[in-house]
Every structure is written in structure tokens, then in C-alpha cells.
C-alpha positions as CSV (number, residue, x, y, z in Angstrom):
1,X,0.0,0.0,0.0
2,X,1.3,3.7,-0.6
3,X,1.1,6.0,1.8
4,X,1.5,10.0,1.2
5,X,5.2,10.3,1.7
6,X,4.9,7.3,-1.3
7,X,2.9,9.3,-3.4
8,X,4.7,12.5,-2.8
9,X,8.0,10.9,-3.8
10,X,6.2,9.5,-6.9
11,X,4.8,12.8,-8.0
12,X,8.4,14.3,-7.2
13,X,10.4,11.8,-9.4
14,X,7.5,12.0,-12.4
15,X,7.1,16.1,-12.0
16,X,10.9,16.4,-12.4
17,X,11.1,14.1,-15.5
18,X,14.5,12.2,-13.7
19,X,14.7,9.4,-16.0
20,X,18.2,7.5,-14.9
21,X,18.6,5.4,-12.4
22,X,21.2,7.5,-10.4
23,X,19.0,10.7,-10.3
24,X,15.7,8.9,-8.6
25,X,18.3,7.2,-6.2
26,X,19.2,10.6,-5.2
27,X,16.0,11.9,-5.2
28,X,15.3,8.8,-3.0
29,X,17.7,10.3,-0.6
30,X,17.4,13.6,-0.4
31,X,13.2,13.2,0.1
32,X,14.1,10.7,2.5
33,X,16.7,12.6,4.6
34,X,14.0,15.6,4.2
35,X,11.5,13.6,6.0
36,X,13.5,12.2,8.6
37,X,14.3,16.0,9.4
38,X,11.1,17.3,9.3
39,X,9.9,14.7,11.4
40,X,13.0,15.1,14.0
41,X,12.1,19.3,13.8
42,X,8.5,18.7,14.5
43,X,9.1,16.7,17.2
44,X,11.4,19.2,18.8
45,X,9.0,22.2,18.5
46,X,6.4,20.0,20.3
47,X,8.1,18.3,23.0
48,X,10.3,21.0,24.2
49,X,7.5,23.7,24.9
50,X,5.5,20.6,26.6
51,X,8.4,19.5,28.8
52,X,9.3,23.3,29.8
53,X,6.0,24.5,30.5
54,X,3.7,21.7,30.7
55,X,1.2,20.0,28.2
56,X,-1.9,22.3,29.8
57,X,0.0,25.8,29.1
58,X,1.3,24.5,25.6
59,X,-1.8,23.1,24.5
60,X,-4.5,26.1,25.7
61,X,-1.6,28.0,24.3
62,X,-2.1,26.6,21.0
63,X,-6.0,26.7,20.8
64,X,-5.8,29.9,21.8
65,X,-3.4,31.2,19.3
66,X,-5.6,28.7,16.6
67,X,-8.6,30.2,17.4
68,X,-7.8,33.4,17.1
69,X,-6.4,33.7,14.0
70,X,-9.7,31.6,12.8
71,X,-11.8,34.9,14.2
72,X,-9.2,37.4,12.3
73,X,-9.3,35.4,9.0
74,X,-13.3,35.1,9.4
75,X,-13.3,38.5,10.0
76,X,-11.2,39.3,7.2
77,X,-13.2,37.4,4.6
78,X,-16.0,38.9,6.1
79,X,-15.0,42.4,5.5
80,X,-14.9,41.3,1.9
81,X,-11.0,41.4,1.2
82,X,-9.4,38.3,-0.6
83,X,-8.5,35.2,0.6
84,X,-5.2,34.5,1.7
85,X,-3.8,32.0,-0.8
86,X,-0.4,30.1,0.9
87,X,0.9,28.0,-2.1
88,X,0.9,31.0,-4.2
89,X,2.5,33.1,-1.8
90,X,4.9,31.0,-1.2
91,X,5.5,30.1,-5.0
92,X,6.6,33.8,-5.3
93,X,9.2,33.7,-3.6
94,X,11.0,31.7,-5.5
């Protein structure tokens, strides 16, 4: 069975056309080793605000900040202004 890291590497290799043998090995390995770090950096940013200031702070901390930008955005869209589209914001700025 695929799962989404599966998929995303198959949509990577395809996207980019790499057609040898070497170049999807080291496609392999560089969306592999991007994973493992993501995973290691995500980990990080939620364990070490839990184990310095306690799961109940971090995690009212968190629906708090969540909710809040919810009301501003719903507020925003409200207003009538355009939506705030990420991928294309961040396909800018490159």
C-alpha cells in the first residue's frame, strides 16, 4: 500500500522528468533525509515547549493562538477582502 510520503515521492520523481537510475536514487535520498528531518524538527518544537512549561499551558496556548487567527481570517473574509492563498504566496518567492 502507498502511503502520502509514497505518493509525494512519486509525484516528485515524475514532476521532475528524472529518468536514470542514479538521479531517482538521489531523489530517494534527499526526500528521505527531508523527511526524517522534518519529522526530527517537528518533534522538537512540540516536545520541548510541553516538557518546559507543561502540556496544559502549551496546548491552551495553542488553541488559543488557533482560534484566534480563525476569528481574524473570518473576520477578514468577512469584511470582503481576498483570501489568503499560501501556495501561491509561497510560490513567489521563488
Amino acid at each position: 500500500m502507498f502511503n502520502l510520503n509514497d505518493e509525494l515521492l512519486l509525484l516528485f520523481t515524475l514532476t521532475l522528468g528524472i529518468e536514470n537510475l542514479f538521479g531517482i536514487l538521489l531523489g530517494v535520498l534527499f526526500f528521505t533525509l527531508g523527511v526524517i528531518f522534518g519529522m526530527v524538527i517537528y518533534r522538537l518544537s512540540v516536545n520541548f515547549p510541553i516538557q518546559k512549561w507543561g502540556q496544559k499551558r502549551v496546548t491552551r496556548t495553542v488553541n488559543v493562538t488557533i482560534a484566534s487567527l480563525s476569528v481574524v481570517y473570518a473576520v477578514w473574509l468577512l469584511v470582503g477582502l481576498e483570501g489568503l492563498n499560501i501556495v501561491e504566496m509561497i510560490s513567489n518567492l521563488f
